[in-house]
Each structure stands twice: as structure tokens, then as C-alpha cells.
C-alpha positions as CSV (number, residue, x, y, z in Angstrom):
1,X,16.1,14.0,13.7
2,X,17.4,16.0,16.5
3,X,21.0,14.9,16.4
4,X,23.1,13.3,13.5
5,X,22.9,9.8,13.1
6,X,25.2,7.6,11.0
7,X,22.3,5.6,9.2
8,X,19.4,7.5,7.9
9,X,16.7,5.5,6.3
10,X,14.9,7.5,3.7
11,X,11.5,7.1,1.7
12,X,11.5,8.6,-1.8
13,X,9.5,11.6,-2.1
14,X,6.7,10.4,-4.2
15,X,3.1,10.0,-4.6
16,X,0.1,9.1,-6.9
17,X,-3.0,9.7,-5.1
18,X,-4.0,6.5,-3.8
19,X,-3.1,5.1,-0.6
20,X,-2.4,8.6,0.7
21,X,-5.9,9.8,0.3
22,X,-6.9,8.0,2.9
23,X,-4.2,8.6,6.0
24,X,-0.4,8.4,6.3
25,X,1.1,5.5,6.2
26,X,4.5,5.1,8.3
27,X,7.1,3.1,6.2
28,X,6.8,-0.4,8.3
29,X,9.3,-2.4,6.7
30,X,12.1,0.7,7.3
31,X,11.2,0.1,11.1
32,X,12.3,-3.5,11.0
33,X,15.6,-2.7,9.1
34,X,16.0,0.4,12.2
35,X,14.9,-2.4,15.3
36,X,17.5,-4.4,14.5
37,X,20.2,-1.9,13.7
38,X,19.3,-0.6,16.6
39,X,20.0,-3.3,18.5
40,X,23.3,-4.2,16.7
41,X,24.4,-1.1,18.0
42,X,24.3,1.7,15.5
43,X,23.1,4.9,15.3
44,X,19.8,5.8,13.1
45,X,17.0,8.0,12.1
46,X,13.9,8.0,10.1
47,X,13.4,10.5,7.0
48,X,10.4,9.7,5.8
49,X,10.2,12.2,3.0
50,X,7.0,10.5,1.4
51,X,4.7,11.4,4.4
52,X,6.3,15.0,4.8
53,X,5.3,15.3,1.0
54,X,8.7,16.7,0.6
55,X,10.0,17.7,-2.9
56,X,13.4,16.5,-4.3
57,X,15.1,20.0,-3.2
58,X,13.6,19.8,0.3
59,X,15.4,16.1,0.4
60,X,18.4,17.0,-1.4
61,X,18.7,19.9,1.8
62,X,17.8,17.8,4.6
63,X,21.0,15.4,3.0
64,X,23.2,18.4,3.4
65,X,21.6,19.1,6.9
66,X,22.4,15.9,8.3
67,X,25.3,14.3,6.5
68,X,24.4,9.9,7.5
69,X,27.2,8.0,6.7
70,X,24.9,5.5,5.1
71,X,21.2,6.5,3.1
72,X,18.8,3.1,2.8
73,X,16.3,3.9,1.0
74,X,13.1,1.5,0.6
75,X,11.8,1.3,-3.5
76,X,8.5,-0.5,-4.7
77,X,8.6,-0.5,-8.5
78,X,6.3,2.8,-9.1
79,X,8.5,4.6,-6.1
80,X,12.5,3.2,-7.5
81,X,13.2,6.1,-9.8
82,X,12.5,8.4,-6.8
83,X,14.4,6.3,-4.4
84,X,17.4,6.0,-6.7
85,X,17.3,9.9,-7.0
86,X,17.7,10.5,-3.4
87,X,20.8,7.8,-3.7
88,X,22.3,10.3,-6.7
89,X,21.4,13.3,-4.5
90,X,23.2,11.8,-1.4
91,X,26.3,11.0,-3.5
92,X,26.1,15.1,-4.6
93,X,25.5,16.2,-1.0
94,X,27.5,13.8,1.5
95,X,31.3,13.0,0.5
96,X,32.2,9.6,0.9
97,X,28.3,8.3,1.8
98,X,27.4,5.0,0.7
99,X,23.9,3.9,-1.0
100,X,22.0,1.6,-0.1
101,X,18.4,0.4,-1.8
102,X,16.1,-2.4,-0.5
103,X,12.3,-3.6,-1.2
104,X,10.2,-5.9,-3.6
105,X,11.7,-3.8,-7.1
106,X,15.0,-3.9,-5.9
107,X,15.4,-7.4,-4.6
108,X,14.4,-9.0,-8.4
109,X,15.7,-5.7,-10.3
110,X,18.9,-5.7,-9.2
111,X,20.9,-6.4,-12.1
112,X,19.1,-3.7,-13.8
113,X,19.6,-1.1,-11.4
114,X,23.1,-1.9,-11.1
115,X,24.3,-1.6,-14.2
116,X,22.1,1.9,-14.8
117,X,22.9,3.4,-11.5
118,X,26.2,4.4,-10.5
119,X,24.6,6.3,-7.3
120,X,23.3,3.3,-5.9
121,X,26.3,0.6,-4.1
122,X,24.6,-2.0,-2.7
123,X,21.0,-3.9,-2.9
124,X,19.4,-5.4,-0.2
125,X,17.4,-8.7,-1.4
126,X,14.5,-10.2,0.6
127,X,14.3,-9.5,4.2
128,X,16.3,-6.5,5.4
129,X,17.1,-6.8,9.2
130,X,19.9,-9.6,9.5
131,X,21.6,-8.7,5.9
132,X,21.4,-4.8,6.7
133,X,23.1,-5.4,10.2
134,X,25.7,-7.8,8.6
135,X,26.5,-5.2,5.8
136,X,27.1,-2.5,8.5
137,X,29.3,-4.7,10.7
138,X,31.2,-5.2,7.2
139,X,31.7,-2.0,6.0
140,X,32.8,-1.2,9.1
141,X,35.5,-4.1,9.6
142,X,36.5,-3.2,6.3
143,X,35.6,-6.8,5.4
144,X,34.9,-8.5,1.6
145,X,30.7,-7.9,1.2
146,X,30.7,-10.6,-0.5
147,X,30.5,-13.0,2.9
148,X,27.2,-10.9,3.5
149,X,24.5,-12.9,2.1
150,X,21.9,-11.0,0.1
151,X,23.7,-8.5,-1.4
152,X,23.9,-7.6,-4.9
153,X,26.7,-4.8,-5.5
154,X,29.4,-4.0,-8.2
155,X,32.9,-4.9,-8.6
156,X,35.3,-4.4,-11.3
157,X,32.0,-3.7,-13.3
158,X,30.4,-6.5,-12.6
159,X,27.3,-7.2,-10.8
160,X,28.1,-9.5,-7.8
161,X,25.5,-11.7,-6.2
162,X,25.9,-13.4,-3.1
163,X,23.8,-16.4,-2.0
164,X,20.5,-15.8,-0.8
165,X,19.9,-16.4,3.5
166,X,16.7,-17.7,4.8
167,X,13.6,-16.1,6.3
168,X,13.9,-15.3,9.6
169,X,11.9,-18.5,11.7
170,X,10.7,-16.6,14.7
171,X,8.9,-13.4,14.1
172,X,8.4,-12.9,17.8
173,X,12.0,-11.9,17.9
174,X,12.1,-8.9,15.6
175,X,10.5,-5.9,16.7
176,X,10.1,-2.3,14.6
177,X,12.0,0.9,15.6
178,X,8.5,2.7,17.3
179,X,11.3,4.9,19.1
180,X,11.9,6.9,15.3
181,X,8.5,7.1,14.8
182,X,7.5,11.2,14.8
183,X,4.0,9.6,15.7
184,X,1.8,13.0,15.9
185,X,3.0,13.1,11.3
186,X,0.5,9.8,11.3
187,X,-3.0,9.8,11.0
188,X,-6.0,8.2,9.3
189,X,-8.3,10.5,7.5
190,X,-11.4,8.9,8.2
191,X,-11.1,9.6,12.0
192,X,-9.6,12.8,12.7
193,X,-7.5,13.0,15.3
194,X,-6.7,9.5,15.3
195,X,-3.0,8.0,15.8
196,X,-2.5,5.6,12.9
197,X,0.2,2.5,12.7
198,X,1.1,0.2,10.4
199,X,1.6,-3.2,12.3
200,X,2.3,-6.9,10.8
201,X,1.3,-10.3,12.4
202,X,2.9,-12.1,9.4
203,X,4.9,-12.4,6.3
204,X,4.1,-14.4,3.5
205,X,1.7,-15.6,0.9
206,X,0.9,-18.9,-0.2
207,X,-1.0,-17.8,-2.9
208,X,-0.6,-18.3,-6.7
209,X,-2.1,-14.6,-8.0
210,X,0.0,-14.4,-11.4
211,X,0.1,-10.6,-11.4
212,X,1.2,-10.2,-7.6
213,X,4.6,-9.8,-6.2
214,X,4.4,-11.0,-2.7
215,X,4.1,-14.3,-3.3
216,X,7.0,-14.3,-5.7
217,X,9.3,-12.2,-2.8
218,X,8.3,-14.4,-0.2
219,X,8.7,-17.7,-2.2
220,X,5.3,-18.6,-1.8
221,X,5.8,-19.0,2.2
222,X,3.7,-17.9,5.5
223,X,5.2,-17.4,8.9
224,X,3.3,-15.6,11.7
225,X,3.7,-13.8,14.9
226,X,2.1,-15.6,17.7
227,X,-1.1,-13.9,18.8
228,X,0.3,-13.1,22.2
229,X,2.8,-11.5,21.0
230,X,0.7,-9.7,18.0
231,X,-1.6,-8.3,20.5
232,X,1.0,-7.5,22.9
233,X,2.3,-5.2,20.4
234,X,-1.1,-3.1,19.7
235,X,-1.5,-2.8,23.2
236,X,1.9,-1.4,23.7
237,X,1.4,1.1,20.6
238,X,-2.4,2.1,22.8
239,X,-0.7,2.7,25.8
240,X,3.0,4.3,25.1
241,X,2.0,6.4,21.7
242,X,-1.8,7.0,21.8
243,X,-2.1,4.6,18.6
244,X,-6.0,3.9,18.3
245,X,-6.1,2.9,14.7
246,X,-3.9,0.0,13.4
247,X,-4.0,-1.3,9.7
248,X,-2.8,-5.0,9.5
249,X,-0.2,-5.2,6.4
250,X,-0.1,-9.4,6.3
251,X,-1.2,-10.2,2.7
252,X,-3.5,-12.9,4.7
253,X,-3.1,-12.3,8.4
254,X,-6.8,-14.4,8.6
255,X,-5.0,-17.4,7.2
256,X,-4.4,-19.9,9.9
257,X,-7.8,-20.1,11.7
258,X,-7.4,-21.0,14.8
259,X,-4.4,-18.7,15.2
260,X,-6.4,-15.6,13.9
261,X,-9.8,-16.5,16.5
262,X,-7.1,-16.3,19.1
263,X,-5.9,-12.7,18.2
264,X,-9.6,-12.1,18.0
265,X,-10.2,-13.6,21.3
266,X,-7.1,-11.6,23.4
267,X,-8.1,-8.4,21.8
268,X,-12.0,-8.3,22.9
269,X,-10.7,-9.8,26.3
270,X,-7.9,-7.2,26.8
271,X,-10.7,-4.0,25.7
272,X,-8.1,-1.1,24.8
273,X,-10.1,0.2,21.7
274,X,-7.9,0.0,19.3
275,X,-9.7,-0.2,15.8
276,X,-8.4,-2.0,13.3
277,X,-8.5,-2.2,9.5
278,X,-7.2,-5.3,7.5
279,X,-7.0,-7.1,4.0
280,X,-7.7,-10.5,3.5
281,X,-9.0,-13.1,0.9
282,X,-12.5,-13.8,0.3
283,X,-12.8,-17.2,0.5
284,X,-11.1,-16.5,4.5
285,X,-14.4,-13.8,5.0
286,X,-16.4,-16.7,4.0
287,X,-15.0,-19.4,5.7
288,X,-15.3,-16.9,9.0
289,X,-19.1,-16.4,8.0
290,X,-19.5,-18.3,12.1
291,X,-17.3,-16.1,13.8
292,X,-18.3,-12.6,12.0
293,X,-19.6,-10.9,15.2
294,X,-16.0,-11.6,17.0
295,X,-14.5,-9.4,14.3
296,X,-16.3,-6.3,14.6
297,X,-16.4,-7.0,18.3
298,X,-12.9,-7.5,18.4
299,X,-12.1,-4.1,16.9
300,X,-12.3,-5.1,13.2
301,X,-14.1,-2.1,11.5
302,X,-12.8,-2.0,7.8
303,X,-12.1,-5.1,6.1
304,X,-10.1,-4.9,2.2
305,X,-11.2,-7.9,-0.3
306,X,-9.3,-8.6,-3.3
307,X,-12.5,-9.1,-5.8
308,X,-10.4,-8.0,-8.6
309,X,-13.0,-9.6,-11.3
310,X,-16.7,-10.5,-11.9
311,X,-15.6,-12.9,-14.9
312,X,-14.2,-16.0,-13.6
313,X,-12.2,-16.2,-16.5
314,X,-10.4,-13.6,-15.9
315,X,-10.1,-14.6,-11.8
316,X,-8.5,-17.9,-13.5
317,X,-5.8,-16.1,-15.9
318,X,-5.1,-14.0,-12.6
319,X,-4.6,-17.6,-10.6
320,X,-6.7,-16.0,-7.8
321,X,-7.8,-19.4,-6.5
322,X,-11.6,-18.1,-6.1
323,X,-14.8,-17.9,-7.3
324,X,-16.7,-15.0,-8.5
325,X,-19.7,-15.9,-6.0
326,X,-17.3,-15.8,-3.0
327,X,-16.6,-12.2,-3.8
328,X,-20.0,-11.0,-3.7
329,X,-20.5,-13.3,-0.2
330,X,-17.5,-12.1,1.2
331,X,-19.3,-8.3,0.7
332,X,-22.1,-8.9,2.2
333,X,-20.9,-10.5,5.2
334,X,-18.1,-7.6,6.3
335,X,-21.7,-5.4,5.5
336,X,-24.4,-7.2,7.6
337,X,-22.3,-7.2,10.2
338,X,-21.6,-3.3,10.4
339,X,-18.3,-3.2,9.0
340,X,-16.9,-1.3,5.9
341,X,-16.0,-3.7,2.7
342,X,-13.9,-2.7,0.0
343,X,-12.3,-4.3,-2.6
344,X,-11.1,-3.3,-6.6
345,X,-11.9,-4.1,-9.3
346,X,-8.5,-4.0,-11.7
347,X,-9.0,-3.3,-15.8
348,X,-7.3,-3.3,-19.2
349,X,-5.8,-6.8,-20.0
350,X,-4.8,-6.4,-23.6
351,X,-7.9,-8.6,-24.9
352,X,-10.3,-7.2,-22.6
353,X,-13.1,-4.6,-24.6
354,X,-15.0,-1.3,-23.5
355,X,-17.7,-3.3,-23.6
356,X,-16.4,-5.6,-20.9
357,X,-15.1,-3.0,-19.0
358,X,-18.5,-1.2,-18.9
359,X,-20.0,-4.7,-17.7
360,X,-17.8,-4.4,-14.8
361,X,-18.5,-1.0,-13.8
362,X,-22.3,-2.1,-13.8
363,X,-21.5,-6.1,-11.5
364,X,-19.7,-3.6,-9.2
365,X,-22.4,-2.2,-8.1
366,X,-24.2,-5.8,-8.1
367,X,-21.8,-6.6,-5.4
368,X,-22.2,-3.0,-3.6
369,X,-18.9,-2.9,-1.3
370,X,-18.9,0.6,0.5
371,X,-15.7,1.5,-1.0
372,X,-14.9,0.3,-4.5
373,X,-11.9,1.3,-6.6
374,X,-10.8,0.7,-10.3
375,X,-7.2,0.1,-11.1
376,X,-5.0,-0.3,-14.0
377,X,-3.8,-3.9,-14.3
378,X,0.0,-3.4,-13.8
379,X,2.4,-6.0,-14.8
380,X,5.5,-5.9,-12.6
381,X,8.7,-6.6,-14.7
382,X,9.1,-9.7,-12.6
383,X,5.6,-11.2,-12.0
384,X,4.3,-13.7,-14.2
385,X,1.7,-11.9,-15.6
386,X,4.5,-10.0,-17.3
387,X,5.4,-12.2,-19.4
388,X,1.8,-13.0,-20.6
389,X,1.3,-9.1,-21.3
390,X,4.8,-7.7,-22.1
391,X,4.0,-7.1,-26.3
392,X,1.6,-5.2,-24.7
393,X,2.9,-2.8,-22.3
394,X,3.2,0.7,-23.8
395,X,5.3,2.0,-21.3
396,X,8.6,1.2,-19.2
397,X,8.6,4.6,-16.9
398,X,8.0,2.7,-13.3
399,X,6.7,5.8,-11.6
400,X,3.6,5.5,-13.8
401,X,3.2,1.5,-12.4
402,X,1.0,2.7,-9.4
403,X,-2.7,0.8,-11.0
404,X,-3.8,4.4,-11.7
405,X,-1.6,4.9,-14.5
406,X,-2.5,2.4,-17.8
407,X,0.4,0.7,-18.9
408,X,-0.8,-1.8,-20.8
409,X,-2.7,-0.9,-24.6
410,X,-5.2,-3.6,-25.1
411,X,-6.0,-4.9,-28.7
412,X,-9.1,-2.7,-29.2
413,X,-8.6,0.0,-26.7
414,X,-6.2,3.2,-26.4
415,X,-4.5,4.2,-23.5
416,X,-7.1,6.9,-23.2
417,X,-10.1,5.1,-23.5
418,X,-8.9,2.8,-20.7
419,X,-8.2,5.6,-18.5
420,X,-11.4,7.0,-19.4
421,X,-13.7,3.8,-18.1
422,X,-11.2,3.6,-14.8
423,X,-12.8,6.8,-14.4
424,X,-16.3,6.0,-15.5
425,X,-16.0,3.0,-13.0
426,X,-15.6,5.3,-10.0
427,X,-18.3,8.0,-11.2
428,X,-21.1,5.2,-11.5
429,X,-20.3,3.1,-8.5
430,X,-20.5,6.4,-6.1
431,X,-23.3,7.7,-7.9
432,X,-25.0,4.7,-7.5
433,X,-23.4,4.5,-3.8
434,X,-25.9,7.5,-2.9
435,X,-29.0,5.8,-3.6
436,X,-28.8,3.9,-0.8
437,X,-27.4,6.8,1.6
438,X,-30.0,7.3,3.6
439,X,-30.5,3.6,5.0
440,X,-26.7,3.6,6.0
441,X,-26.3,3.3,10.2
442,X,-25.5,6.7,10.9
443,X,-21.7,6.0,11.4
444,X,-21.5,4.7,7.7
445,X,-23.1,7.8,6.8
446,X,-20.7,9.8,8.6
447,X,-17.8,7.6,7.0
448,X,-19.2,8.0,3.8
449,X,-19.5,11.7,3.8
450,X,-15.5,11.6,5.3
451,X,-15.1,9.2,2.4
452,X,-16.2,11.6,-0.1
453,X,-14.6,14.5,0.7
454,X,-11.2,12.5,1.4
455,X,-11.3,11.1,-2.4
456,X,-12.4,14.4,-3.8
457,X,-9.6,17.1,-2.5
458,X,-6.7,14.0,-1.4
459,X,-6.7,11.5,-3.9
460,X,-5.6,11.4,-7.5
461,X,-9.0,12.1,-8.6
462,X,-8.5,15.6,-7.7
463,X,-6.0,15.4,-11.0
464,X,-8.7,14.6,-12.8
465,X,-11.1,17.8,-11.5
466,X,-8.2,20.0,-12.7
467,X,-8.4,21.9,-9.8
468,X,-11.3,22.8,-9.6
469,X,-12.8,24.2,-6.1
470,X,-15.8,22.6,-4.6
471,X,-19.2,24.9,-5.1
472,X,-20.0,27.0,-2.2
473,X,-22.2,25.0,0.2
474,X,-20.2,22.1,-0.5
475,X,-16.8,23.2,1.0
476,X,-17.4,20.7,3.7
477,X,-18.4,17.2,4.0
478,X,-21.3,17.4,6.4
479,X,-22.7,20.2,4.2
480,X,-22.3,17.9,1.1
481,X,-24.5,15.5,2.6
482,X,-26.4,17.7,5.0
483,X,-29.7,15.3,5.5
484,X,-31.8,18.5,6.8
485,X,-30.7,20.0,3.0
486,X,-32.5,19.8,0.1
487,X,-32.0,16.9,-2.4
488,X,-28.4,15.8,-0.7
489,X,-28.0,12.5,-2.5
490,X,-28.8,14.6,-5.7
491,X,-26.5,17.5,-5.0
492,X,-23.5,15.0,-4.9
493,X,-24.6,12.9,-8.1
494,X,-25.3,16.0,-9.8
495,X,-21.6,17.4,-8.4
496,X,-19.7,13.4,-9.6
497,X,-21.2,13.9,-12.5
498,X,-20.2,17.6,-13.5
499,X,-17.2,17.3,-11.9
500,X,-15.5,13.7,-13.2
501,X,-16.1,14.3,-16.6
502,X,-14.5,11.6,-18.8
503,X,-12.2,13.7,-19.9
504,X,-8.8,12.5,-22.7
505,X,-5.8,13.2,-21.1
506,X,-3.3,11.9,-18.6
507,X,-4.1,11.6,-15.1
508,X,-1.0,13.0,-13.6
509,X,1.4,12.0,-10.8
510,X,0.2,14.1,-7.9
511,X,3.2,15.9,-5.5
């Protein structure tokens, strides 16, 4: 931000120890908004307070510092009440600014956030870049919002809605702000010194998952980039900004076959080393069971599975649309062919026992992914599932809906004792995860060592070790697993084991 811009588009300063353990994570969906304001015309820079780890004071003085006309700020639901803060501290800061909040909490929440937050003017529901562009162009024609379409906003007290637009048809034709991007502030953990983008080949989902928002925001709909233009796009990121490490957000970019071989296809014919990391669906892993080499050769070295359950029951109250032997498949595919599989494995419906939960813990390591992580089922005030689980929930504080946090209180269980097996779930899998250390190729072994250390000292299980310093000798990952030492596999059991004791107590919102 080296010279004042009239839009500034904000992240809220929070965090809980997940996604951030493993790299930083540029705010995607901000860059699309920026592209097209961009090319409408206006002035804008990126704050992304999130990545800077920046505390509410160190956001409240970079609002004084740079005085926007306009704040956006992006909100999921476990990030809103820190988004809606920096709206309240840009009303304190900036005379005359105007607020405005977009993203999947927002665009159902509206009416909500409305009528409880004064600091907030206007919400941006479901795609941002043609409705952000037309509220500028508004505001400054001094014209009725109420022509802009996708806005919620108040008047005379009352929360206005204005009709909905449609998705934008061609994808090809929107392209992300990569000029805001501070590019050196993003990196993924795992490779160290890497250059690390978020990129999307698609919008949509047209799957039924009755806990799940996307398919809910995107009214159960899939458009896609064209491959060309998809791989024209990594390339460009490679050649103009260094990135060599690009995770896919799509909910399902594997979905149309034929479409996905031919991304496949370009990238291993056009060679510029870009490695990429992407979530899919299991049944997509197996249906590519032909094709499995052209991944990895492609690029593909880290592949996310939504497993979420090892009772089919439970897949079926979820509406996953799978089977429970398609999960395990799915794992050993991405494994056999030298790729790293993760997936979770999500807890604490309000019937479900400690029993149950323990059975889990021991099918996870049945299905052995590399990476395996246990998570709080979290009912999003607007997903189905809500509605199922609501006598349930035991809390209504959205910073603490992140699936680390428990905020449903099962029949049998407390709070506690479901935080307690989310934690038992990760001690036993990676426990069990060094028994089989050794006969890892030697670049999982070095990705697992990475892996460790990452989760221990950046992710929200560093909470739970109350601060506690690694033992001497183990202050870095290659001595934690030095193969030459004695006992390594041992020394880091022993060290889970001491270390994650289950433990009453809450779990924390890191900072």
C-alpha cells in the first residue's frame, strides 16, 4: 500500500490454527472483487490483515494511516465478528467511510447482521465482482442502491433486499487482482522458500452434503474455466511472480472428466514445474484410478479427500453421495502413486458416543492417509444440517465455528469429552503414522518430518501444549526424526504422547 487508494479490501484479523499451519493463504475471492474494480476504473489495495497476523490495534492504525473511502471486508461465519470489527473500527477512524461486508456468512446472514450492526452499510450477496462494481458506480452517481442487484442495506430501519443477479457465464473473463498481491508474504510451509497462490478453475458444487455451504451459495451449480485458460493462468503466475506452488480452491475442480484430463494434459506438455495441491471427491479419485500416473506427472503432489466418516450411516445423514469403501480406495490410490492423501474425519453429532468416536480414531488409521485431521462437526446457521442439530448447539459465538472448536453437546457427551477424543484422534493416528516411517520414499519422509514440526509449533495444537518448548534435540525437524539417531520413531511417539495429553479445558483461538 504505497499510496492511498479509495477502496481498500480488508481480511479480518483472525485465526484458529488450522489452515494457517500449513502456509499462507492469499484471500482469492478479494482478488476477483479487486480485477474487476480495477478494470471499472477505481483505485484499490489489498490489506490482508489475516496473513500479517495483525492485531485489532495494528488494523485500527493502518485505517487511520490510509483513510479508503470504502473498507470491503470478506467474512466466513467463524471470521464475521472480526470482519464486522474492522467495519466499527473504520467508522471510528475514517469520517464519512462506508462499510461494506461480503462472503458465504454474509450473503445468507444478512438480515441478521443488519439489524445488529450499525457499522456495517451494505452486504454483498453471492458473487462480488459485477455487484461490487455496480455499487461503486452508484455511490458515486449518487444513485438509489436499490437498482444494484445483490445488495442487502438499511433504510428508514429497515433491511432492504434487492433481487438477486445471476452467476457470471464465462469465467474466462474474470481474472484476480495479482498486481496487489505482496507475493514474497505467501508461502507454503512444507516447501520453504516456495511462492504459494491460491488459484480457481471453477465455481460450484453440485453436490448434496447437508452440513456444507457451498453448495447452498452456489445453488447447487458448476461452471468452469476452460483448461487453456486455467493453465494459461499458472503459467503466467510461474513466469511473472516466481509462484511454484498453486492450491486449486474448486470444491470439485476433477468433476468434468474430460475437461480435467485436458488441464492435465497442457500442464505436463507446457513443463514449468509448478506443483499443485487440490481437493476433490473420492468417488472422482476413483473414477481417475486409469489416469493416476498423469496426475502426479502433471504436477499433482497433494491431493485433499473429504472421507468425513467410516459409518455409512452417518455418510448418508451428511448426504455425501458415497460409500465408505470409496474412501479407503480413494487413499490408496493418491498413495501408490507417490502423492500425499489427506482427508478428515469430522466428530460429535449429538447421538454420536465416545465409544463411536474411539472406533473412528482406530478405522482412521485402517485407511492410513498421510495427513489425517479430526474436526468438530459445525452446523452453519444456514446449512441444513442446522436445523437437524440446532436443540443441540451449545453455543452461538461464530468465532468458535472453525471445526476445532465443539459447538454441538451430544446426548451422552460434554463439550469436554468431545474436545478431548478430537484430540485423542490426532495423538493415535500420528503415533500410529510413525510405524511406518521408515518405508516412506524419502521425500514423504522429509514431508513428514516438515509435517510434524509445522503442526507442533503453527497450528492450534500448539494451544493444546500450553506452550510448552520442544526438548533439546528436538528443536528441529530433521533432528526429531534424525534416522542415524537412536529410536527416532520412538522419540516422537514418546514426545505425542507426553506432550498432547488429553487434557479438560478449552482449546483456545490462537492470534
Amino acid at each position: 500500500m504505497n499510496q492511498r487508494a479509495e477502496i481498500l479490501l480488508v481480511t479480518p484479523p483472525y485465526h484458529s490454527g488450522v489452515v494457517e499451519s500449513a502456509g499462507s493463504w492469499l484471500p482469492l475471492s478479494l482478488l476477483y472483487v479487486g480485477g474487476a474494480l480495477q478494470r471499472a476504473g477505481f483505485g484499490v489495495a489489498l490489506y490482508d490483515a489475516m496473513t500479517r497476523f495483525h492485531t485489532h490495534e495494528q488494523v485500527r492504525a493502518t485505517l487511520r494511516r490510509e483513510q479508503p473511502s470504502v473498507v470491503m471486508v470478506t467474512a466466513i461465519t467463524a471470521t464475521v465478528l472480526d470482519g464486522i470489527d474492522v467495519c466499527r473500527m473504520a467508522k471510528e477512524e475514517i469520517p464519512g467511510v462506508r462499510t461494506v461486508l461480503g462472503g458465504t456468512h454474509p450473503h445468507f446472514m444478512y438480515d441478521e447482521i443488519l439489524r445488529q450492526s450499525p457499522e456495517v452499510d451494505v452486504i454483498v450477496c453471492g458473487e462480488g465482482e459485477e455487484t461490487s462494481v455496480e455499487l461503486m458506480q452508484a455511490w458515486a452517481a449518487r444513485e438509489d442502491l436499490s437498482k444494484v442487484r445483490s445488495l442487502a442495506f438499511r433504510r428508514d430501519g429497515r433491511v432492504v433486499v434487492t433481487p438477486r443477479r445471476g452467476f457470471i457465464r464465462n469465467l474466462d473473463l474474470v481474472t484476480p487482482a495479482w498486481n496487489l498481491v505482496p507475493w514474497s508474504e505467501y508461502t507454503y510451509r512444507p516447501m520453504p522458500g516456495s511462492t504459494l497462490a491460491i488459484v480457481s478453475s471453477s465455481r460450484g458444487c453440485l453436490q448434496h452434503c447437508s452440513f456444507c455451504s457451498q453448495r447452498l451459495f452456489w445453488k447447487e451449480s458448476w461452471r468452469a474455466n476452460s483448461a487453456e485458460h486455467f493453465v494459461d493462468e499458472l503459467q503466467m503466475l510461474r513466469e511473472k511472480y516466481g509462484v511454484n506452488v498453486a492450491m486449486i480452491a474448486d470444491e470439485i475442480p476433477t468433476l468434468d472428466p474430460r475437461r480435467w484430463r485436458k488441464i492435465l494434459d497442457l500442464l505436463i506438455e507446457r513443463d514449468f514445474g509448478t506443483t499443485l495441491l487440490l481437493e476433490t471427491r473420492v468417488d472422482d479419485i476413483v473414477r481417475d484410478e486409469p489416469i493416476m500416473p498423469v496426475y502426479r506427472k502433471a504436477g499433482v503432489e497433494h491431493i485433499y479427500i473429504g472421507v468425513e466418516s467410516v459409518n455409512q450411516a452417518t455418510l448418508d445423514l451428511y448426504k455425501k453421495d458415497a460409500k465408505v469403501e470409496q474412501g479407503k480406495r480413494a487413499i490408496e490410490l493418491i498413495r501408490e502413486h507417490n502423492m500425499i492423501s489427506e482427508t478428515s474425519f469430522v466428530m460429535g453429532m449429538p447421538n454420536e458416543t465416545k465409544a463411536e468416536m474411539q472406533r473412528t480414531i482406530e478405522l482412521s488409521k485402517y485407511y492410513d492417509p498421510d495427513m489425517a485431521f479430526f474436526l468438530a462437526i459445525t452446523p452453519w446457521p444456514y446449512a441444513d444440517l442446522y436445523r437437524d442439530v440446532k436443540d443441540h448447539v451449545a453455543t452461538r459465538d461464530y468465532r468458535k465455528y472453525n471445526l476445532v472448536e465443539p459447538v454441538i453437546k451430544p446426548v451422552n457427551m460434554t463439550i469436554d469429552e468431545v474436545r478431548a477424543e478430537l484430540f485423542r484422534g490426532f495423538r493415535d493416528f500420528y503415533i500410529h503414522k510413525m510405524d511406518g516411517f521408515h518405508a516412506l520414499p524419502k521425500w514423504k519422509q522429509e514431508f513428514m518430518k516438515s509435517l510434524m514440526k509445522l503442526l507442533m509449533e503453527h497450528s492450534y495444537l500448539k494451544e493444546q501444549m500450553a506452550g510448552l518448548e520442544l526438548p533439546a534435540g528436538m528443536t528441529d525437524a530433521a533432528e526429531v526424526f534424525n534416522l542415524e539417531s537412536k529410536c527416532p520413531v520412538t522419540r516422537v511417539k514418546n514426545f505425542i504422547k507426553r506432550k498432547l495429553r488429553l487434557k479438560p479445558g478449552p482449546v483456545g483461538v490462537a492470534t
